[in-house]
Each structure stands twice: as C-alpha cells, then as structure tokens.
C-alpha positions in Angstrom: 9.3 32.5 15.8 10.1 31.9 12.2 9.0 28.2 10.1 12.2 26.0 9.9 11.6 23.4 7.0 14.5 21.1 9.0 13.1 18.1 7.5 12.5 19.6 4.1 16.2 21.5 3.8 17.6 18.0 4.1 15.7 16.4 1.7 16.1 18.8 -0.8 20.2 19.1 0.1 20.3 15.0 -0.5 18.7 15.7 -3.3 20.2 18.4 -4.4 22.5 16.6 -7.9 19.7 15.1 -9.1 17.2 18.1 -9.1 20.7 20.0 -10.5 20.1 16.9 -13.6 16.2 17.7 -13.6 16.0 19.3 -17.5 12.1 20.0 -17.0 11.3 17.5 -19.6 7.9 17.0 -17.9 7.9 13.3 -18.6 6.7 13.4 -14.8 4.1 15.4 -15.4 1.8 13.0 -17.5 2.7 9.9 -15.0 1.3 12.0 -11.8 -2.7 11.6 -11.7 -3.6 14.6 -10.0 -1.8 16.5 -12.7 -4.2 14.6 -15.3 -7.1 15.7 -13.3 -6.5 19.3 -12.8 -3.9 20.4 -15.3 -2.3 23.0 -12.9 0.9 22.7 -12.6 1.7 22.8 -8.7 -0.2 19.3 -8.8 2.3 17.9 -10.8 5.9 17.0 -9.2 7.9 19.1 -10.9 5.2 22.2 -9.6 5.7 20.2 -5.9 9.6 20.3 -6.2 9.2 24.1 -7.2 7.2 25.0 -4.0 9.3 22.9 -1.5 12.7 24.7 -2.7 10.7 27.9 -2.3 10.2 27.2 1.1 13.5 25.5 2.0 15.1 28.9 0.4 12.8 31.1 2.7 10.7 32.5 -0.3 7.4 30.9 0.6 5.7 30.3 4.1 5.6 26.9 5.1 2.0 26.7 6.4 0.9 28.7 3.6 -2.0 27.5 1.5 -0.1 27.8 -1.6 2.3 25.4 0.0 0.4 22.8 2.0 -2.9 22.7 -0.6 -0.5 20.8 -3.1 1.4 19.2 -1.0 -1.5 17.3 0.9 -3.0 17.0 -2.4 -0.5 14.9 -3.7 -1.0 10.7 -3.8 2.4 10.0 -2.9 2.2 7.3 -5.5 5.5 7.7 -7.0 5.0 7.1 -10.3 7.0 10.4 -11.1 10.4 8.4 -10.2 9.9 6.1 -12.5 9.2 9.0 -15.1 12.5 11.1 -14.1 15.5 10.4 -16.3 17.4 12.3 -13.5 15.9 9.6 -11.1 14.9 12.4 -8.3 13.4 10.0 -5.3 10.5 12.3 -4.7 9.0 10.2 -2.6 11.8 11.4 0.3 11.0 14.7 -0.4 7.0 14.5 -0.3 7.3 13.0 3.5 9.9 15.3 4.6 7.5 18.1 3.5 4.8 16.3 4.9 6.9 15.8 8.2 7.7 19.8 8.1 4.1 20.7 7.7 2.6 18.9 10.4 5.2 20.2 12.8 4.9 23.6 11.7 1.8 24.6 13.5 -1.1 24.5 10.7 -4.1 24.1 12.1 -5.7 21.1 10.7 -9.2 19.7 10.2 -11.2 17.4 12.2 -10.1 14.5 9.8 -6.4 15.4 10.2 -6.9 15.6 13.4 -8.1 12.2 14.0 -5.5 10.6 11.8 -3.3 12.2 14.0 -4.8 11.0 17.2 -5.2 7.4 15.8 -1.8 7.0 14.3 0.2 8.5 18.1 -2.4 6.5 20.6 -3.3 3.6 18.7 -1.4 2.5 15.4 1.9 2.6 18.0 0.7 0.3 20.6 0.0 -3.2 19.0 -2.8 -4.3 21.8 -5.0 -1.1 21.2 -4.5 -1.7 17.5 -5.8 -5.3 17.7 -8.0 -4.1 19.6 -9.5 -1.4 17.1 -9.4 -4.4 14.4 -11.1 -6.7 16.2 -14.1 -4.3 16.9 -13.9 -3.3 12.8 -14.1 -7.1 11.7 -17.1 -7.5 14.3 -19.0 -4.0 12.8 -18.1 -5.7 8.8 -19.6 -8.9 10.0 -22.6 -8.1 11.4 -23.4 -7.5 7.7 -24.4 -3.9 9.3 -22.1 -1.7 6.1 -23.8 -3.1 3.9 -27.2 -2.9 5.1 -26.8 0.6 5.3 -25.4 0.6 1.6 -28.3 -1.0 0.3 -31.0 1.0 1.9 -31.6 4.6 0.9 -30.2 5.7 4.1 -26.8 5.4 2.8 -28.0 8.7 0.6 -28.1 10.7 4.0 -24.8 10.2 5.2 -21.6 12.1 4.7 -19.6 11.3 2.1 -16.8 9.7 3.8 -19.0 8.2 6.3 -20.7 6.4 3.1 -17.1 5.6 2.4 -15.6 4.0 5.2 -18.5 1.5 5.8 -17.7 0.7 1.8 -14.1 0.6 2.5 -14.8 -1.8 5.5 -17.3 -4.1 3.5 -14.8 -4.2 0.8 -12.7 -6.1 3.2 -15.0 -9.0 3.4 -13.9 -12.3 1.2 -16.1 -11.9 -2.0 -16.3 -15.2 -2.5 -17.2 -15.9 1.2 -14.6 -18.2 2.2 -12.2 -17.6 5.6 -8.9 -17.8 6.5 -9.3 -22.3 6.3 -7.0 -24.3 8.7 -4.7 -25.9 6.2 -1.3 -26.5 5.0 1.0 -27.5 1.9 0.8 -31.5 1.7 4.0 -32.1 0.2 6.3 -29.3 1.0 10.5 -29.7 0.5 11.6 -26.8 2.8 14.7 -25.9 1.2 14.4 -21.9 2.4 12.7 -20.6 5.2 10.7 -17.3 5.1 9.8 -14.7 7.6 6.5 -12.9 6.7 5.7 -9.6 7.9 1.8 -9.7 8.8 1.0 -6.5 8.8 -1.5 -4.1 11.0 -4.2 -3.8 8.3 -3.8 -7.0 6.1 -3.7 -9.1 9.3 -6.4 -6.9 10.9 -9.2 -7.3 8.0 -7.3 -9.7 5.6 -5.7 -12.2 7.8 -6.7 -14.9 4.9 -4.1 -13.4 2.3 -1.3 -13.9 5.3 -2.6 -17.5 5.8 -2.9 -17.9 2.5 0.6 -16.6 1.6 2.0 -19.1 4.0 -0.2 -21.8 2.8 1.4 -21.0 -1.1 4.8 -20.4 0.1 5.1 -23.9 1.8 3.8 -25.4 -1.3 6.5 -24.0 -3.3 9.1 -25.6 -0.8 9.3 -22.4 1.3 9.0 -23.0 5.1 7.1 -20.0 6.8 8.0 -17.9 10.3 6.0 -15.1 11.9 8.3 -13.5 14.2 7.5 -12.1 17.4 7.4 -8.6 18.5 6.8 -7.2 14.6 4.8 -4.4 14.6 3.1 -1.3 12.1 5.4 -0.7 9.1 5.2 3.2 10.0 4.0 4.0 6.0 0.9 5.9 7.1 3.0 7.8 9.8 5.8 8.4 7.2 2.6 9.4 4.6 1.2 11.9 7.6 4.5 13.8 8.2 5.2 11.4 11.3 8.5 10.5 10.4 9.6 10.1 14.4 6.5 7.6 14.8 8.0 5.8 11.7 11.4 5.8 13.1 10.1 3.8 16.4 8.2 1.3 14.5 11.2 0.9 12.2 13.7 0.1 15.2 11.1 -2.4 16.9 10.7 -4.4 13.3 14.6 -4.0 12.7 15.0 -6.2 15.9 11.9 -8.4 16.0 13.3 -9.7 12.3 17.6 -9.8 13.1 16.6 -12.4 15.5 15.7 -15.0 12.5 19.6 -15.0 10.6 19.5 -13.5 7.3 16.4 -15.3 6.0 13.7 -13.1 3.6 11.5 -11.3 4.9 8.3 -11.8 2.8 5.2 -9.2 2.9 2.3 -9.4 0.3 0.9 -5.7 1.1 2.9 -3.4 -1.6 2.7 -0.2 1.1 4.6 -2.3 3.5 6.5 -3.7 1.0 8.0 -0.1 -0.1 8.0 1.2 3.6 10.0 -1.7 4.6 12.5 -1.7 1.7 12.8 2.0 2.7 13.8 2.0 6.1 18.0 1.8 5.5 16.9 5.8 4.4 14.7 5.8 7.0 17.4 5.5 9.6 20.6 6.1 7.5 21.4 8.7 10.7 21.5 6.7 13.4 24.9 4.8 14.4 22.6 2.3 16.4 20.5 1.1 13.6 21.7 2.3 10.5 23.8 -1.0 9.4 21.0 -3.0 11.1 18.5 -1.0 8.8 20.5 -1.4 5.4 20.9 -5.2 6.1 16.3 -5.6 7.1 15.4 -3.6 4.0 18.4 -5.8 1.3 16.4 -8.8 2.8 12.4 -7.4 1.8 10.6 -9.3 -0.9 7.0 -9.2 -1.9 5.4 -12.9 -2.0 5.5 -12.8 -5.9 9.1 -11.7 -5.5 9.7 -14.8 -3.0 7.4 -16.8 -5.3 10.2 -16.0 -8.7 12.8 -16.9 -6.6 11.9 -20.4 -5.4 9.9 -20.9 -8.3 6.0 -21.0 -8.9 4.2 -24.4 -9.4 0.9 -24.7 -11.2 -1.7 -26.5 -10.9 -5.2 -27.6 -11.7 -7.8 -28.6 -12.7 -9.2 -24.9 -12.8 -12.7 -24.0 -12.0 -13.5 -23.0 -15.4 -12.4 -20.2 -17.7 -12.6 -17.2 -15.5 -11.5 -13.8 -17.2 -9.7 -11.5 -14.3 -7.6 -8.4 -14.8 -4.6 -7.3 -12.7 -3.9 -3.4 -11.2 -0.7 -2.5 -9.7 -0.2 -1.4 -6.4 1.8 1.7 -7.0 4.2 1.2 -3.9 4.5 -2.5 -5.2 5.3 -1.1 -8.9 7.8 1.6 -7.4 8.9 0.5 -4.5 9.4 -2.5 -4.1 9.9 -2.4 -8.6 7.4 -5.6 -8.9 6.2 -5.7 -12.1 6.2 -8.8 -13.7 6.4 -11.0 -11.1 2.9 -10.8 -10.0 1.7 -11.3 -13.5 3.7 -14.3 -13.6 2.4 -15.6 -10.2 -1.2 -15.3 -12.2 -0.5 -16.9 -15.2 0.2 -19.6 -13.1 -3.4 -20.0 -12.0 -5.1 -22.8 -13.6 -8.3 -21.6 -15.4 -8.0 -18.0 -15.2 -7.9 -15.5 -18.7 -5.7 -12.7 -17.7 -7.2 -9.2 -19.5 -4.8 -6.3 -19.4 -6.1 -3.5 -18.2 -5.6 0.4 -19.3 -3.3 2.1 -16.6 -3.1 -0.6 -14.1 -0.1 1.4 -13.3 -1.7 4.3 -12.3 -2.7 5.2 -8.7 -6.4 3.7 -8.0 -6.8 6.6 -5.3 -6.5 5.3 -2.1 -3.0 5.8 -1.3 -3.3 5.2 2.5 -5.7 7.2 4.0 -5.9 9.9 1.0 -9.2 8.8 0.2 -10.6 10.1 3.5 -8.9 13.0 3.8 -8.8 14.1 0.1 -12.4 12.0 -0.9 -13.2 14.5 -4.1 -9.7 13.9 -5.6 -9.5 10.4 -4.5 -13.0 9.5 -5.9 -11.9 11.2 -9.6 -9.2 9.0 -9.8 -10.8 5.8 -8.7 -14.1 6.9 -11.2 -11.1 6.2 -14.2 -9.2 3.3 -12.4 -13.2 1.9 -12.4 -13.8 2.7 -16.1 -11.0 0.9 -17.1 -11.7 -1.9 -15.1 -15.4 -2.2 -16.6 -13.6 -2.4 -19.9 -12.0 -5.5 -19.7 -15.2 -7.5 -19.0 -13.2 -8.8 -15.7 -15.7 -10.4 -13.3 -11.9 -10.8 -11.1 -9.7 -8.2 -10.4 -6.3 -8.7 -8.7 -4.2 -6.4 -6.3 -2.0 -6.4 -4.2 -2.2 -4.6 -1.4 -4.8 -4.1 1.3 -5.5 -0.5 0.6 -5.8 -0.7 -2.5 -8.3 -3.7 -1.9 -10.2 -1.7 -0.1 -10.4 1.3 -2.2 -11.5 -0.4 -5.5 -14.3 -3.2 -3.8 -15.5 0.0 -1.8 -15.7 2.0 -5.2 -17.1 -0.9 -7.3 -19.7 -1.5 -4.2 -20.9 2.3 -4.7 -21.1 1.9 -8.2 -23.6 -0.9 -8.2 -20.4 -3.0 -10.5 -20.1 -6.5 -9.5 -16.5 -7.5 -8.9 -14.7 -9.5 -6.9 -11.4 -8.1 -5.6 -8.5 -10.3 -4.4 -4.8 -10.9 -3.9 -3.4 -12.5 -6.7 -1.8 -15.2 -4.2 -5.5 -15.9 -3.1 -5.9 -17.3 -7.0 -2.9 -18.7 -6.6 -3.7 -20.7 -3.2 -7.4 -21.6 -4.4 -6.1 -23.1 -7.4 -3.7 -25.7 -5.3 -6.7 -26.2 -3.2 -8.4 -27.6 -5.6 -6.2 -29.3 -7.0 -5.7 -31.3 -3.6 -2.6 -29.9 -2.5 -3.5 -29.2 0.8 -4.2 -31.1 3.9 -6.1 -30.0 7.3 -3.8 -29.5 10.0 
C-alpha cells in the first residue's frame, strides 16, 4: 500500500503562495541552529521544505532516511519564520510532517517508542499525569539525582539517563524556597485573569504558577484557575500526534469559554505558542473552529498580561545582583514576546540585567528533543552555555519550564554555578521583600 503524506499535502497546499514568494535568500538558513552546527543543507529549513515537497509530490519515500533523519532532527524552534521575508509558517509544516511520519509505519526506537506510549496513556489522562508528577517531585526530593551526579557513578550511566536525573534536579528552586502561602496585600482587581497551569510547570514548577498569581494580583489583576484545563497538546503536536493535540485542544477550548472573555494567562512560552495556535489547530471543525479562534485571540504570556495592566516596582533590592535573560524560542515566535519580559526585569529592584549573545537562539531542549536527539541537543546547549559564562551572570532568566530544565541540567553537568528562574520569580521576590505580601 503506497505512503500518503495526508497531513503533509495540506500543509504544503496552505502553504503553497508563500513558498511560491520564497526567493532562497537563505536568511533562514543562518537563524536555524542545526544548520550552524552541521552546515548541510537539509538541516536547514529551506533543505526541510525541499524534502517535504519531494515527498508530498511522490519523488521521495516518506519513511525514508533521507526524509525522516532531517526531519526528526530539526528543533522546531521557529526561528526560520521570523527570518522569511515571505513569512512561510514552517512550524505547520514541520508537525504535519512529523504527524505524516509517525503514522506512516517507521519503525521507531525504544525512545520513540516510549514518548509515544507516555504521551497516548498518560499525558491524555490528567490523574495518571499527576500521578507520574507526583512520583518525579518525590524521586527530585529525596535529593537522590543529585547524589548520583556528584558521585562518580554518574560516569557509568547512559547518556540520557545522566540527563534526565539533571533535567529533573534542575527543577528544584535554586534558591531553596517553595511555592509560600501568600497573597498581594493591596490588590485593586480592575481585570480578572484565567491562568493556564500547565502539565509540566504545575507538575515540577508549581511555585512559578503561585508565584504568577501572587504578581498578577499585586498588579491589580484578580486570578482564576479554571476547572477541567488540561495538557496543552505541544509535545503531541511536536511528536506527529496532531489527533492527541486536537482532543486536548477541545477539552481546554471548553474548560476556559466558561470564564467570559477574560485573558487567559500562561508563563510557560511552549504552551504559550501551542495555545495561541489552536484556531489552526482546529480551523476544520464546524464545532470548534470559532470557539478555537476566539481561546487563542484571548492567550497572553504573564509578561504580556504584566504590559497590559502595567508592572509596579519595587524594593529595596537584595543587593546588586547581575543576571542575564534567554528567550524561550516559542515565547520569542509564538507568542512574539520580546520586550516584554525584559521589561518585566528591569522592573526588579537590585538586579544588573547583562545581555547575552543569542538569547534568541534555541538552548536545545525544545520539548523532549534533548532525549531523543541528546548529541545535537547537547551542541547547541554547549554554545547557549558559553554564552551564558560570558556575561559573568550568577542569575539567568527563562521562561519556560523546558527550557528551565534544559539549561540548570546543562550548567549542573558542567560543574557552572547558576541559578535558573522565571523572570516573574525575580519579579515576585522583589515585592516580597519589599512587604507586599501577606499570609493567607
């Protein structure tokens, strides 16, 4: 029975005036990491584009290792669409290829394999995923990662074994303080917010949602968490699962339409730019399509929220402490954040913003790439680290979980020491101290 790229051949037909407009200028070409690390040119976009009209045209197997090498090689960062003048949304195409490839039969690794399994049977059923997060915070607290870290054993495990118990330590507050119960003292609720939790940052970063809500109230912002919200769907969307994205979409569409029209407010860049994308998402069903256009206009990132209500400082500070700031790239290109989070910083009493060299380039996590695709990853975070080192920065801000994890797991490995946070957590320490905050 012969491949049909169904997926793909729509993509690339939705596609289709912009990659007409495409005059090869390669401007995309020098924004795409992996293209910086290998040079060859199918692991650059415009290569990627090349290969998936081959296959949409019939010219070029789908499961053929020319084909899905590049393809699962890519970062899915998207910092090519900010690069094309002809403003192709490669993004759309990279999952639809994705989507293609995973139902197209190729046998997959052991690692692909358990994504797979994880994502169907436990990221799609919210008790089994609280579950599997409340058995990974008790593993990171029993101090038990980072035992094994320090002790030569850690030289006899796999590489992405070595990885994941970095990843999971890198979770951990650096500066050792929990998710405290308190709340704004003086808050003038003029708009109400809903925030979107999220699987992972509510999972192993449940401080950055309290303290999001604690920052937003102080700022005159009241704060919901609405029921029945669930996974964003980016990793199934990343894996090829667009279906598995679909359902999560419809159950968030209606968990958040019950609220009016109010914001919805994330401050995890991946769920950001999944959210925002789900009126493409499900642009094809009658049911949900208006639904979906209406969730997505209503997405902002905290520092987003933050510009909109306006951002209150406040000290004293805690002394002069020099921290740097690295984009998420979904926060960067989906959900186009750039200044805003800077500006939510600068609003930190006490803290020396450094800029840092490409803090718009991918650090390497991208989801789970850095288990499935550790060499690569670990290239590109061995730069994003160099950079970092540069700057002096004893404080480096992010924002978004994954990318959290990526760069405290990577500085962990490399012996730097680093603290990693949200840039709202600076934000929400500084009112602390400056007594803006009660217990509840």
């Amino acid at each position: 029975m012969p491949e049909r790229p169904t997926q793909l051949t729509g993509a690339l037909a939705a596609e289709a005036s912009r990659l007409l407009a495409c005059v090869h200028c390669g401007l995309c070409l020098e924004a795409c990491p992996t293209y910086v690390q290998t040079g060859d040119e199918n692991d650059g976009p415009r290569g990627r584009i090349y290969l998936m009209r081959a296959v949409g045209e019939g010219r070029l197997a789908l499961a053929s290792e020319t084909f899905t090498r590049h393809i699962d090689r890519c970062l899915g960062c998207r910092a090519c669409e900010g690069a094309c003048p002809a403003g192709v949304e490669y993004g759309h195409l990279l999952e639809a290829a994705r989507a293609d490839v995973a139902a197209g039969g190729r046998k997959a690794g052991w690692t692909s394999r358990a994504l797979r399994f994880a994502l169907r049977h436990v990221w799609s059923h919210p008790a089994r995923l609280r579950a599997a997060f409340a058995l990974a915070r008790l593993l990171r607290d029993s101090r038990l990662p980072n035992l094994l870290l320090s002790t030569k054993l850690s030289r006899l495990l796999p590489a992405r074994v070595e990885l994941s118990l970095a990843l999971l330590e890198g979770s951990r507050a650096s500066n050792g303080e929990g998710a405290r119960e308190e709340t704004a003292a003086t808050s003038v609720e003029a708009e109400v917010a809903l925030l979107f939790e999220g699987c992972v940052t509510e999972g192993l970063f449940a401080r950055v949602n309290r303290a999001t809500a604690r920052v937003l109230e102080a700022n005159g912002c009241g704060v919901k968490s609405p029921g029945g919200q669930v996974c964003c769907g980016a990793l199934h969307a990343h894996a090829g699962d667009l279906e598995g994205a679909r359902k999560l979409a419809r159950r968030n569409v209606e968990a958040f339409e019950t609220e009016g029209r109010a914001p919805v407010v994330t401050n995890a860049g991946g769920c950001g730019a999944m959210l925002v994308s789900y009126a493409h998402l499900l642009a094809g069903e009658e049911e949900y399509a208006a639904r979906a256009r209406d969730f997505s206009s209503r997405v902002r990132d905290v520092s987003q929220q933050l510009e909109a209500t306006g951002v209150r400082s406040a000290g004293p500070g805690a002394g002069e402490v020099k921290a740097t700031y690295d984009a998420s790239c979904h926060l960067l290109h989906g959900q186009k954040a750039q200044a805003e989070p800077l500006r939510v910083l600068g609003r930190v009493a006490g803290l020396e913003l450094v800029p840092l060299e490409g803090a718009d380039v991918c650090c390497g996590g991208a989801g789970v790439y850095n288990l499935l695709e550790t060499e690569m990853s670990s290239r590109v975070l061995a730069e994003k680290l160099k950079h970092v080192g540069e700057t002096g920065a004893g404080v480096l801000a992010t924002g978004n979980p994954g990318c959290h994890m990526q760069l405290a797991a990577g500085a962990r490995l490399a012996g730097m020491k680093l603290r990693v946070v949200h840039p709202v957590e600076l934000l929400d320490e500084s009112y602390r101290r400056a007594g803006l905050y009660r217990k509840r």
